[in-house]
C-alpha positions as CSV (number, residue, x, y, z in Angstrom):
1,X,0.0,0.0,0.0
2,X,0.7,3.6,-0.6
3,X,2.8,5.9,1.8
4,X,-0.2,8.4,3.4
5,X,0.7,12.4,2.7
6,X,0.5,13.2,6.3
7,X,-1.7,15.7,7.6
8,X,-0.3,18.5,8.9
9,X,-0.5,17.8,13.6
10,X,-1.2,21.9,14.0
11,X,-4.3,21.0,11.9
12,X,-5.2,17.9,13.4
13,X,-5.1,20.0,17.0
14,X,-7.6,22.4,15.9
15,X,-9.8,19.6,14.7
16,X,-9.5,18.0,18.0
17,X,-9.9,21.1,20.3
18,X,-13.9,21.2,18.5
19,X,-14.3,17.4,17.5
20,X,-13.8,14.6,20.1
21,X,-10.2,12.8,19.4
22,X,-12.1,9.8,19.3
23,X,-13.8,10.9,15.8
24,X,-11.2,11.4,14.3
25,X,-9.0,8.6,13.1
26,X,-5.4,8.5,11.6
27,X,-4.4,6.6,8.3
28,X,-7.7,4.8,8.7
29,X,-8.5,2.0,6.8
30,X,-11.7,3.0,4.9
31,X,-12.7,-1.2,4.3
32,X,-14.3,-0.9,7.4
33,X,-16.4,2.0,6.6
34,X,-17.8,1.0,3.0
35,X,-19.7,-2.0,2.1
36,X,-17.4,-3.7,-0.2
37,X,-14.8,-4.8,2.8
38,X,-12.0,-3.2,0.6
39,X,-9.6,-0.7,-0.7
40,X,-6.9,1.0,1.2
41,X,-6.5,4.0,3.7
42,X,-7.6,7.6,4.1
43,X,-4.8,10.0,5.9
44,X,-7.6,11.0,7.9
45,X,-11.3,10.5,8.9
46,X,-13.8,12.5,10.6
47,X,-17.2,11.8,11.8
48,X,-18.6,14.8,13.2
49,X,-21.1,14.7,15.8
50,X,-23.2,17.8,14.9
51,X,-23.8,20.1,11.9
52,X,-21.8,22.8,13.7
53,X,-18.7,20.1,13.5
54,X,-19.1,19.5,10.3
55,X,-18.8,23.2,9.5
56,X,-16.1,23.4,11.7
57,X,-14.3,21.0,9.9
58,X,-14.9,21.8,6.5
59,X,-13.9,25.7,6.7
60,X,-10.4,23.9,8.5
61,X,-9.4,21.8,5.6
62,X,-10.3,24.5,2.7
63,X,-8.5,26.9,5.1
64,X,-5.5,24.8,4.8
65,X,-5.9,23.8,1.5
66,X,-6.1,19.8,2.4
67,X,-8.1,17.7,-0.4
68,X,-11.0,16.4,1.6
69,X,-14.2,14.3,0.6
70,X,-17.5,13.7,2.2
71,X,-19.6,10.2,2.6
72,X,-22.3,8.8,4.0
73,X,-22.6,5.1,4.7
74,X,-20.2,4.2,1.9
75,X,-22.4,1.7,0.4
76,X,-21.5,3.2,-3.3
77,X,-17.8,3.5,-2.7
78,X,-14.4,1.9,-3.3
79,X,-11.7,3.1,-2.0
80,X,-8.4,1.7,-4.3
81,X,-6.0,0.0,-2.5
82,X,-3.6,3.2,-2.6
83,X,-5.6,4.9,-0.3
84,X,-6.7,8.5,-0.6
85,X,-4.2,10.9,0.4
86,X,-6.5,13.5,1.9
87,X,-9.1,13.5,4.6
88,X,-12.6,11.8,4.2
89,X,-15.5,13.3,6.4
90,X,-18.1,10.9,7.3
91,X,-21.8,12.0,7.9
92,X,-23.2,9.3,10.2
93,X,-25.3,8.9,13.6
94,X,-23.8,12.2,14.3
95,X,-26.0,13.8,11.4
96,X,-28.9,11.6,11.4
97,X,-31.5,14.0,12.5
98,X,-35.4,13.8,11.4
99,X,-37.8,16.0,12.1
100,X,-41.6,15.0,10.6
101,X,-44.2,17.9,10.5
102,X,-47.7,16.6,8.5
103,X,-46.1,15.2,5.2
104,X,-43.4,16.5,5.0
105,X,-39.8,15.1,6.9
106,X,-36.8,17.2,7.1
107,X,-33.7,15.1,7.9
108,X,-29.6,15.4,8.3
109,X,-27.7,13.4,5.7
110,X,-26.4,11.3,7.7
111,X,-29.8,9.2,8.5
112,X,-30.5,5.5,6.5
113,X,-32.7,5.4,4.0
114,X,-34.3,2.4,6.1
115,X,-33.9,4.2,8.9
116,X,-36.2,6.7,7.2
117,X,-38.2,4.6,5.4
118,X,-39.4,3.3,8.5
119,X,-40.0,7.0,10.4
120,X,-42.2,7.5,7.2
121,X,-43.9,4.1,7.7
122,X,-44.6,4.7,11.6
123,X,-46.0,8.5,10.7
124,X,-48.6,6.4,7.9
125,X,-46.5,8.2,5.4
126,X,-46.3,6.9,1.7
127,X,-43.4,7.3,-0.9
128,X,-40.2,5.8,1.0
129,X,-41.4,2.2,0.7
130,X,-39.0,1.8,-2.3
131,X,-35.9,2.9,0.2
132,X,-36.5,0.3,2.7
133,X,-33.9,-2.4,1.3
134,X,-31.1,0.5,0.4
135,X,-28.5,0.8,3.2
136,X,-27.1,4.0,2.2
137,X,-27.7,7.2,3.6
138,X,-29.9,9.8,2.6
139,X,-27.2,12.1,1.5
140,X,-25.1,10.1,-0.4
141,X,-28.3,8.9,-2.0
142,X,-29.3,12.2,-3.1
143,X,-25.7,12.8,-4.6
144,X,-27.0,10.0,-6.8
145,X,-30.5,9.6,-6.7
146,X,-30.7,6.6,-5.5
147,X,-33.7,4.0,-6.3
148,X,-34.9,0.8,-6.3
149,X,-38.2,-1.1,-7.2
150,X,-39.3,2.2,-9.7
151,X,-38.9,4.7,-7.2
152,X,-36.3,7.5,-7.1
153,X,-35.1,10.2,-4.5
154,X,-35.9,12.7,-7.3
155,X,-39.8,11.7,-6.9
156,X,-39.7,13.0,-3.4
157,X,-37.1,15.4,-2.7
158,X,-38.6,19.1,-2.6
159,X,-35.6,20.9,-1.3
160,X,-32.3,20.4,0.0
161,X,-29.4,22.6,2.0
162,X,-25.6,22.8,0.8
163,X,-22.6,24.1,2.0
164,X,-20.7,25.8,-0.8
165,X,-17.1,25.8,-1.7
166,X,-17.2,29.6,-0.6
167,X,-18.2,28.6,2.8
168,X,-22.0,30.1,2.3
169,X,-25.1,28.2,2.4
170,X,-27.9,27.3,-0.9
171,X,-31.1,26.5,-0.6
172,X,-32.2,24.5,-4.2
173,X,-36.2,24.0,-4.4
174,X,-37.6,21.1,-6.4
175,X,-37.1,23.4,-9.9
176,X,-33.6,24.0,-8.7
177,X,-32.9,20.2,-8.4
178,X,-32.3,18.9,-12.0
179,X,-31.9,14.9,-11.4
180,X,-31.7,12.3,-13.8
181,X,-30.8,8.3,-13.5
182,X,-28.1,8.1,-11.0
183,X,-27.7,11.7,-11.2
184,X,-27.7,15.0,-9.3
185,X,-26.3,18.8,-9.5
186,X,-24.6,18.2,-6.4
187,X,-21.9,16.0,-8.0
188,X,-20.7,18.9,-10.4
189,X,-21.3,21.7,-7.7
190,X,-19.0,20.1,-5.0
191,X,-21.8,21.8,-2.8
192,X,-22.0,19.8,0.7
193,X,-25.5,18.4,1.1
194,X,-26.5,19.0,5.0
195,X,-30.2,19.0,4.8
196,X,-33.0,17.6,2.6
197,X,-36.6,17.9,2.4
198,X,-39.1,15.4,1.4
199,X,-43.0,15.6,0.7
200,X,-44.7,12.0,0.9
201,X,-48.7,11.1,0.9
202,X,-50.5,9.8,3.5
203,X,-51.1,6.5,3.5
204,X,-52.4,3.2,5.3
205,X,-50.1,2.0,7.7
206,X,-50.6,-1.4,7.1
207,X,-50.4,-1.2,3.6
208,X,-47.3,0.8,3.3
209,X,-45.4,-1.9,6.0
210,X,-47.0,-4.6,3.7
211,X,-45.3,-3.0,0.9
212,X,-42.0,-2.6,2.6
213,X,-42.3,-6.4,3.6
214,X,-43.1,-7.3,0.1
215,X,-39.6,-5.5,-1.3
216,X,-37.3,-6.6,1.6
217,X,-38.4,-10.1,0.8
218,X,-37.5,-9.6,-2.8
219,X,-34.6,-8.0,-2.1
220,X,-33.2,-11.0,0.0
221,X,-34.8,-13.6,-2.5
222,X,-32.8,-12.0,-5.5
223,X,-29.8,-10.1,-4.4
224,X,-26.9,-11.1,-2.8
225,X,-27.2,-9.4,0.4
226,X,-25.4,-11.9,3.0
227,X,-22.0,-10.5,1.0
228,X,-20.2,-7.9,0.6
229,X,-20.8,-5.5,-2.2
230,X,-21.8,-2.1,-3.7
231,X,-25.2,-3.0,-4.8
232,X,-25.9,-2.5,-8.2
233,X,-22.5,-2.0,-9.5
234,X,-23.4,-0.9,-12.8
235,X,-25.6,1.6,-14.1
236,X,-28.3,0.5,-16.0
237,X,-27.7,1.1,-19.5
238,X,-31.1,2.2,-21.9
239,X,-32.9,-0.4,-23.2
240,X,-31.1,-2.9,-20.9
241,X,-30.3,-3.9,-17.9
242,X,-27.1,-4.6,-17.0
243,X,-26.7,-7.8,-15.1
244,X,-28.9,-9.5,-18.0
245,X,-26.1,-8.2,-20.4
246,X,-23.1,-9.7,-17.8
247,X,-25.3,-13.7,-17.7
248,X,-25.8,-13.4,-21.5
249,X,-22.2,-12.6,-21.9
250,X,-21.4,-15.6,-19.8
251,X,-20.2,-13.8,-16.9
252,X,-22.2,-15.2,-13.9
253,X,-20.0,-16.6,-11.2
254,X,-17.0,-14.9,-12.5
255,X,-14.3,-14.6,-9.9
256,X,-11.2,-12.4,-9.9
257,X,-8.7,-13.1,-6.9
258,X,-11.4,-12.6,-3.8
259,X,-13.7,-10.9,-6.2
260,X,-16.9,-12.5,-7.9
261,X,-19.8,-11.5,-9.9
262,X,-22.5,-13.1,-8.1
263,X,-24.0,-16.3,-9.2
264,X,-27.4,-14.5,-7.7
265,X,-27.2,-12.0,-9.5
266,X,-24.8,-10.6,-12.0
267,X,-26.0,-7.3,-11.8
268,X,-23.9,-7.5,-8.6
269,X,-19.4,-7.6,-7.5
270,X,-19.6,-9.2,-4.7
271,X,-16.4,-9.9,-2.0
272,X,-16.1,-13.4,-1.1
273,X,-13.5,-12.9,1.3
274,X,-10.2,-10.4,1.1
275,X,-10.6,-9.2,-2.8
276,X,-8.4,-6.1,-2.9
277,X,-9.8,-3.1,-4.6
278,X,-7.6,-4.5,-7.3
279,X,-9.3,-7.7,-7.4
280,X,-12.9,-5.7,-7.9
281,X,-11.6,-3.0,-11.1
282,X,-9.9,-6.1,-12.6
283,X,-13.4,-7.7,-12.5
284,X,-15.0,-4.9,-13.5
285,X,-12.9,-4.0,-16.6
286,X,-13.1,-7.7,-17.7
287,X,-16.8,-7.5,-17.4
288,X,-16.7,-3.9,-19.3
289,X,-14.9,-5.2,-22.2
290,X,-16.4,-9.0,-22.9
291,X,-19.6,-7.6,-22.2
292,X,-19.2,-4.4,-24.9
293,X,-17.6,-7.2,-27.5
294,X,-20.8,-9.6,-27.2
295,X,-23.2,-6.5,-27.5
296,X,-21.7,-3.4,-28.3
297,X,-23.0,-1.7,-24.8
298,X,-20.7,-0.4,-22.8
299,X,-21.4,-0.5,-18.8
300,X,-20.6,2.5,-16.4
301,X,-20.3,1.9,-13.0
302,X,-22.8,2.8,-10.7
303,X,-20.1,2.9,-7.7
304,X,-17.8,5.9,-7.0
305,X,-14.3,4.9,-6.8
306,X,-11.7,7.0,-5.0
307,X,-8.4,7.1,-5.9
């Protein structure tokens, strides 16, 4: 692995006189903080416990001029086995606030999707069934709109808060908010998202937790959740779906040093036990290329790689 840049200590003590020491972590290995069980180390990570810390933090490292990056659950990232040589901010329990008022919910990006999807359920709220299953967090799935079953974050986000690069704070509407598949402003802007807002529909309770059962029952009938893995790792191309391409192409069952395309379902990379990032972007380029030679489509990942 990669030397770490180290980060400078005067900075690290001025993180630490606002953040506890114990949320921040030193050339931390970021497999234990992203689904796929893989990929190298970060020179620093931070999980702030408030809003305030996470502004705290952020005006810091553009202060010092330290490349930094912000994620939630890490269930859409892999981290290559160099590492990342700057510091990686991670929006968790400590921003997991959710505030419901009539149909609408106003939450913190650092909150599950099921987490949420449940909130919604237990206020008789319809519109977050679809989310139940996903184990990412809201803001990393607004980033990239994130969906499942036919339903998208675009269909219910109404508004959202960022931080900006110049330190000031945007407020985007639904008209402000152009999504698409997979796709948000937010991932050209650079803009930190630190609040969102969601309208739903009332609904029968019973229904929507019968729905919710329904798609969690799918989801562990069909996927391959008992392993580790990004979801979906590829984007699903028009007029096809991708893990129908990667079986026709032969692909199912695949393996690549500890990496595998699942024999569930080849839609998915799964880690049967100590693939190296290495071992997944093999797989994935091998996948890219027989796959485009058998039909002429050529597959984009769905996962955010670092490094």
């Amino acid at each position: 692995m990669a030397e770490q840049t180290s980060i400078d200590q005067r900075l690290i003590d001025r993180l630490t006189a606002e953040i506890a020491p114990a949320h921040i972590i030193e050339n931390c290995p970021m497999k234990e903080y992203t689904s796929f069980r893989a990929g190298g180390n970060a020179a620093l990570l931070i999980q702030p416990g408030s809003l305030a810390e996470l502004f705290f933090a952020v005006g810091q490292l553009r202060s010092a001029n330290v490349p930094h990056l912000v994620m939630g659950n890490g269930t859409n990232l892999l981290f290559c086995d160099s590492g990342y040589e700057g510091v990686v901010i991670r929006a968790g329990e400590g921003l997991s606030g959710v505030r419901v008022e009539g149909n609408v919910i106003f939450a913190e990006p650092g909150v599950s999707l099921a987490q949420l999807s449940k909130t919604a359920a237990e206020h008789s709220l319809s519109g977050l069934e679809f989310a139940c299953g996903i184990p990412g967090s809201l803001g990393g799935g607004v980033y990239m709109n994130a969906g499942a079953y036919g339903g998208e974050l675009k269909d219910i986000v109404i508004g959202t808060s960022a931080l900006q690069k110049n330190g000031r704070m945007k407020d985007r509407g639904r008209a402000q908010l152009p999504f698409s598949y997979r796709h948000s402003p937010f991932m050209e802007s650079g803009e930190i998202i630190v609040g969102v807002k969601l309208l739903l529909q009332p609904g029968d309770p019973k229904a929507i937790k019968e729905r919710m059962k329904e798609l969690m029952a799918q989801r562990n009938q069909k996927q391959p959740v008992q392993q580790p893995s990004a979801g979906s790792f590829f984007k699903r191309p028009a007029g096809h779906f991708a893990g129908q391409l990667i079986e026709e192409a032969g692909l199912k069952g695949l393996s690549v040093g500890g990496a595998r395309v699942s024999p569930m379902h080849a839609g998915f990379i799964v880690n049967e036990g100590g693939a190296s990032a290495q071992d997944i972007l093999d797989l994935m380029a091998i996948v890219q290329e027989t796959v485009f030679d058998k039909s002429g489509v050529r597959l984009q990942p769905e996962v955010q790689i670092i490094g």
